[in-house]
Backbone as ProteinMPNN parsed JSONL, in Angstrom:
{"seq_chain_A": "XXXXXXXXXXXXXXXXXXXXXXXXXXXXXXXXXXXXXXXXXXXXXXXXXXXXXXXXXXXXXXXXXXXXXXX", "coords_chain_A": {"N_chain_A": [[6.598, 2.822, -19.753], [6.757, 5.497, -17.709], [8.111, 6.83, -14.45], [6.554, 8.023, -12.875], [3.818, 7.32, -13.803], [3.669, 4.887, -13.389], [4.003, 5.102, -10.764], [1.763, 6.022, -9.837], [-0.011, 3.584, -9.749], [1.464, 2.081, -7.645], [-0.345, 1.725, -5.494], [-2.848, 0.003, -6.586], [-1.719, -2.35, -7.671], [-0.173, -3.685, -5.716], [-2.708, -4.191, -4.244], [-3.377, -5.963, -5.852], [-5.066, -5.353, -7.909], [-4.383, -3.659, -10.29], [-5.041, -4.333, -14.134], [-4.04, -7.375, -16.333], [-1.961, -6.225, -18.099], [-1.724, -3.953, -16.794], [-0.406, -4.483, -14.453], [2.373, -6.414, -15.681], [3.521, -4.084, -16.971], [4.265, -2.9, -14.968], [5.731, -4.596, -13.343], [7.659, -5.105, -14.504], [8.947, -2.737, -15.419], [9.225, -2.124, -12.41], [11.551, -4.065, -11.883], [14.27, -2.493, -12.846], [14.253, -0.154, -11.684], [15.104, 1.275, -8.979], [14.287, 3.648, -7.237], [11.316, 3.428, -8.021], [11.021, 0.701, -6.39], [11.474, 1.213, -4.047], [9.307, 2.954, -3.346], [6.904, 1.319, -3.53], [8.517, -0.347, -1.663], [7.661, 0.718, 0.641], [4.673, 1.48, 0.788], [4.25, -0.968, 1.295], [5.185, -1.328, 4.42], [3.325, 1.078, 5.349], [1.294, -0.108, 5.274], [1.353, -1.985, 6.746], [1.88, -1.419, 9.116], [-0.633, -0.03, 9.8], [-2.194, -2.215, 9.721], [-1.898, -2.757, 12.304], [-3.105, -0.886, 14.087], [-5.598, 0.102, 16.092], [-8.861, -0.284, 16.326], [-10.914, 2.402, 15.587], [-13.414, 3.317, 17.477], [-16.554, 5.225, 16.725], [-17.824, 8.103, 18.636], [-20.743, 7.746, 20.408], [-22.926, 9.793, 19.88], [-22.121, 10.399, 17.326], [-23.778, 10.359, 14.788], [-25.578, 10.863, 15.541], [-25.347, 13.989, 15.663], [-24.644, 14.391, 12.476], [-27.331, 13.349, 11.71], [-28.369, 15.627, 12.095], [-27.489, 17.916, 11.019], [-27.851, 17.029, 8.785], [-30.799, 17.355, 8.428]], "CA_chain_A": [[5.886, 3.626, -18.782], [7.877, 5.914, -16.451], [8.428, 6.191, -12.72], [5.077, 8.765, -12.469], [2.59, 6.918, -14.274], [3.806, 3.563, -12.581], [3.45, 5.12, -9.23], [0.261, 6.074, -9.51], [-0.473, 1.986, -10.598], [1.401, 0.799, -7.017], [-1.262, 1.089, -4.649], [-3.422, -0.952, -7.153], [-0.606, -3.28, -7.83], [-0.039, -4.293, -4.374], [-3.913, -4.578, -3.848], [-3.896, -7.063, -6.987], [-6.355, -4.563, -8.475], [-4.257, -4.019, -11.762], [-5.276, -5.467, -15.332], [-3.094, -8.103, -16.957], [-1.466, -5.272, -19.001], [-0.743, -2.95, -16.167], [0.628, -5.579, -13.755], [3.194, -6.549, -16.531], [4.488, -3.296, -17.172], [4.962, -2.563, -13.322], [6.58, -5.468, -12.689], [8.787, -4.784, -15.857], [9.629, -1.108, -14.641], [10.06, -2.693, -11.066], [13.028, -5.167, -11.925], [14.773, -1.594, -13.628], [13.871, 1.012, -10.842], [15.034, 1.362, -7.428], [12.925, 4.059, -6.53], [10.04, 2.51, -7.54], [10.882, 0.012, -5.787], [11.828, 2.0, -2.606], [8.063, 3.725, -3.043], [6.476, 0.128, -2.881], [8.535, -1.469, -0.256], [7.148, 1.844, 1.652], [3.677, 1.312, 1.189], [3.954, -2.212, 2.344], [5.526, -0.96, 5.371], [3.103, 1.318, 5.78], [0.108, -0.923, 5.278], [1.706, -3.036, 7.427], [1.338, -0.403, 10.515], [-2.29, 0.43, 9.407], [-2.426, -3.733, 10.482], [-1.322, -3.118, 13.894], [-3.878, -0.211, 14.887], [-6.73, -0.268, 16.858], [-10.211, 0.344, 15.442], [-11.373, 3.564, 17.028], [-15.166, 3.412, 17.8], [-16.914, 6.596, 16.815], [-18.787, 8.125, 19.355], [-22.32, 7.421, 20.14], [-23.317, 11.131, 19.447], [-21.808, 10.968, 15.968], [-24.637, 9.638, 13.843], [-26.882, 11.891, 15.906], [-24.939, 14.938, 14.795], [-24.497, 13.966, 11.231], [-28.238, 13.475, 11.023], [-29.236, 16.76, 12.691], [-26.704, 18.861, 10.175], [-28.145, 16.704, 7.352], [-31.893, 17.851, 8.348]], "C_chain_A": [[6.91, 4.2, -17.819], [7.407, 6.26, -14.958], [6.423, 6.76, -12.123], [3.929, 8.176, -12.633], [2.824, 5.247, -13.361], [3.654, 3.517, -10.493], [2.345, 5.238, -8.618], [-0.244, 4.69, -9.46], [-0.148, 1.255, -8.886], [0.444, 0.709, -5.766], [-2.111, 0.313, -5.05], [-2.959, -2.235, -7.463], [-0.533, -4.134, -6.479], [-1.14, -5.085, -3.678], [-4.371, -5.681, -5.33], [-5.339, -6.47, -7.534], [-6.063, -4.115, -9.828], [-4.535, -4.51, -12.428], [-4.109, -6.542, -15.405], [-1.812, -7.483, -17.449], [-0.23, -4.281, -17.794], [0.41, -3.806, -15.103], [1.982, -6.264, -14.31], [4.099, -5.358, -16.652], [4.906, -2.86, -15.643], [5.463, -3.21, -13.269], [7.95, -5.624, -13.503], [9.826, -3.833, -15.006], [9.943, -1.563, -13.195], [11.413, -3.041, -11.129], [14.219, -3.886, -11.914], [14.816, -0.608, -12.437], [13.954, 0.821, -9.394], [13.923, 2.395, -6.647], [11.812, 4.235, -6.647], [9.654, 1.523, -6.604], [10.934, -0.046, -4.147], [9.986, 2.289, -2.272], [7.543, 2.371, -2.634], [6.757, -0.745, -1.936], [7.87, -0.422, 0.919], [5.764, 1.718, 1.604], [3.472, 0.218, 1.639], [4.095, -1.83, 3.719], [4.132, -0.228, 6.067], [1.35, 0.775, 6.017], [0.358, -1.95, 5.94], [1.473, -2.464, 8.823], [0.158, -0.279, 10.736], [-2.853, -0.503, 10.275], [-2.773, -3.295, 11.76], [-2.45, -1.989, 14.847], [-5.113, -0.772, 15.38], [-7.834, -0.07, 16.234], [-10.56, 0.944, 16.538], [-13.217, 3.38, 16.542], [-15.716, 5.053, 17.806], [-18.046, 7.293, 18.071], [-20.387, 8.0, 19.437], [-23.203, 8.931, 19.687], [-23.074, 11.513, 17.917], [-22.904, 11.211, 14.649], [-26.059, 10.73, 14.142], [-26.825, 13.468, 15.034], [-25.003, 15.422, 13.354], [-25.815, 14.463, 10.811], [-28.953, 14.714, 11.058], [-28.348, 17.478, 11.934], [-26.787, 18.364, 8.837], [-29.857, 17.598, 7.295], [-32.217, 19.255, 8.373]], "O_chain_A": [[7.756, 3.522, -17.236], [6.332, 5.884, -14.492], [5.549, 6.23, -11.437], [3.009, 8.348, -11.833], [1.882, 4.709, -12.778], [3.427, 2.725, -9.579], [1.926, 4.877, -7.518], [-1.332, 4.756, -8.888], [-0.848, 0.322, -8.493], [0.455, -0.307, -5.071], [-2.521, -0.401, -4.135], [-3.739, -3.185, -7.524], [-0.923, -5.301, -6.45], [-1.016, -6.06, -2.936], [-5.512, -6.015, -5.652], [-6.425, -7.049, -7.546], [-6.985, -4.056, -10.642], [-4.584, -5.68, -12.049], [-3.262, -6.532, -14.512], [-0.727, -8.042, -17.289], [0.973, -4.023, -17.757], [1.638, -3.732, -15.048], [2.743, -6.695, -13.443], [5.31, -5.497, -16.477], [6.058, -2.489, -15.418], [6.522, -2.66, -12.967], [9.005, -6.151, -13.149], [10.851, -3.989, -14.342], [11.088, -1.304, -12.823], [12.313, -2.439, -10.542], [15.131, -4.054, -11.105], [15.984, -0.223, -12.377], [13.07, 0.314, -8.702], [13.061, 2.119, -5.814], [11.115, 4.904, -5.884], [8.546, 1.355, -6.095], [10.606, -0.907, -3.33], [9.447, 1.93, -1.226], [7.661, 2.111, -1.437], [6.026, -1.581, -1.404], [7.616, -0.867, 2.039], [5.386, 1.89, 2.763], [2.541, 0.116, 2.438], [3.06, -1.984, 4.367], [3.724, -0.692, 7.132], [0.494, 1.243, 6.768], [-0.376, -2.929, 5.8], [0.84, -3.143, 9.632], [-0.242, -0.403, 11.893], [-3.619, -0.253, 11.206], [-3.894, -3.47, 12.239], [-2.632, -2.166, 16.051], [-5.562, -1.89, 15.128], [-7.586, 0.575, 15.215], [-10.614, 0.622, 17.725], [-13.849, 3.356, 15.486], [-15.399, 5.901, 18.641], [-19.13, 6.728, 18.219], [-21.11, 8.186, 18.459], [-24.257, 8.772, 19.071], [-23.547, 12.489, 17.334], [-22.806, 12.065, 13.769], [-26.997, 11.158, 13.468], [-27.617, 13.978, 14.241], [-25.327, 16.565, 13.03], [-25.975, 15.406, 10.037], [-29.91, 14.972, 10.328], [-28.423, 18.426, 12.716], [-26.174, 18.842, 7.882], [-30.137, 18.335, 6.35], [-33.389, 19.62, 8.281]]}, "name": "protein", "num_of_chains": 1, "seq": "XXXXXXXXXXXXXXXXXXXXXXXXXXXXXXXXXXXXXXXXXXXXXXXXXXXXXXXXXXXXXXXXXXXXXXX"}
């Protein structure tokens, strides 16, 4: 498998959401590939920031809006 089709695989990879199958060959192509391995230490990183935010509260008007541009 090469670098494209394995990149698409590491946000599933990381989230232990891969098969048996695909988790094997990523971790194959990992050992072999720096910048695969560059792309995945980068989404840790950046799922590691994601951590640290705040949860924004939507406003109380939102739901109102929503439903009055659904009706």
């Amino acid at each position: 498998m090469g670098c494209s089709q394995v990149q698409l695989l590491l946000s599933a990879y990381r989230d232990k959401m891969t098969s048996r199958e695909e988790t094997q060959v990523v971790e194959s192509h990992l050992e072999s590939c720096v910048d695969c391995q560059d792309m995945l230490s980068q989404l840790n990183q950046i799922c590691l920031v994601l951590r640290t935010l705040d949860n924004l509260k939507a406003p109380r008007c939102l739901w109102q809006d929503i439903k009055r541009r659904l009706d």
